[in-house]
C-alpha positions in Angstrom: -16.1 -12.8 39.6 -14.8 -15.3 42.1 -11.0 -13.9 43.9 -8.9 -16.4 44.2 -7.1 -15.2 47.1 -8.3 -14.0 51.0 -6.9 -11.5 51.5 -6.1 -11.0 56.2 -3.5 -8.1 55.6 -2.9 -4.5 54.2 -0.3 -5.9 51.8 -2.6 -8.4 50.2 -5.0 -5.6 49.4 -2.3 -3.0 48.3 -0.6 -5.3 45.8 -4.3 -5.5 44.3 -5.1 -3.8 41.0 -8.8 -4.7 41.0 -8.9 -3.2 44.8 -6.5 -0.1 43.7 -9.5 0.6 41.5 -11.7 -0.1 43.4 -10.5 2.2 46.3 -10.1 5.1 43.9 -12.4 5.2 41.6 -14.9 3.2 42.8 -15.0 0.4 40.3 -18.6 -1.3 40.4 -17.7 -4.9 38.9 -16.1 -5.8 41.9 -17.9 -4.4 44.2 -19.7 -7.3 46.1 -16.4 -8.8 46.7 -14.7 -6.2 48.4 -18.4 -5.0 50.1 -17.8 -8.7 51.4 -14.0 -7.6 53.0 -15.4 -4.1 54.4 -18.4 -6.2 56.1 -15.7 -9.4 57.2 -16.7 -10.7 61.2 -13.2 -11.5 61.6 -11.9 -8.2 62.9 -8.4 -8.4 61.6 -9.4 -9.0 57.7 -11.8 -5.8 58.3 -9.2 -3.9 59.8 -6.7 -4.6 57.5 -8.8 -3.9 54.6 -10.2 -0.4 55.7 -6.4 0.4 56.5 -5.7 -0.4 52.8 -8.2 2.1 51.7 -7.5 4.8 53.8 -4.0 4.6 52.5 -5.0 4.9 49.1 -7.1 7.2 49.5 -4.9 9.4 51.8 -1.4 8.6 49.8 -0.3 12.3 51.0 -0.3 11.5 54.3 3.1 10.4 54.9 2.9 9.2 58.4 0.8 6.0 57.4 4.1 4.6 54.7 7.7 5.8 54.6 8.4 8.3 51.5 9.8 4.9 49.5 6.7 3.1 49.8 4.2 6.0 49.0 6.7 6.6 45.8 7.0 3.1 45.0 2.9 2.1 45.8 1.8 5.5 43.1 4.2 4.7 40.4 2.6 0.9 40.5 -0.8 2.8 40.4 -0.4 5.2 37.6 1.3 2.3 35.7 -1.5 0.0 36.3 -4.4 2.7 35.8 -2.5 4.3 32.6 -2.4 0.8 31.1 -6.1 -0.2 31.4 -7.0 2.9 30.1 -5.5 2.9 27.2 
């Protein structure tokens, strides 16, 4: 699987389906690509994407996004994980 986009900040990653999977449940297919983001040398794609998955996985913790944006970023990821599983 080739991305089509590089991705340098948290938004990129956030708006993301295959890497909202791959954050929280640990999606496999995808894997080498976002191993490839995690392992980046440019320090600001790196940063920016291990920001995006400790907001994921930490959506609670409402000092990292205002109450809007953790509201508005789990509706878009039940939506999106409720319609590839069914």
């Amino acid at each position: 699987m080739t991305k089509r986009n590089h991705y340098n900040k948290v938004e990129d990653f956030l708006r993301d389906d295959e890497f909202i999977r791959y954050a929280l449940e640990g999606n496999t297919d995808s894997i080498g690509l976002w191993d490839s983001y995690a392992n980046n040398p440019c320090n600001t794609v790196r940063c920016a994407f291990q920001k995006a998955v400790h907001i994921l996985q930490n959506l609670d913790d409402c000092s990292l996004l205002s109450d809007e944006e953790v509201k508005a970023l789990k509706v878009r990821i039940f939506k999106t994980l409720k319609y590839n599983y069914n």
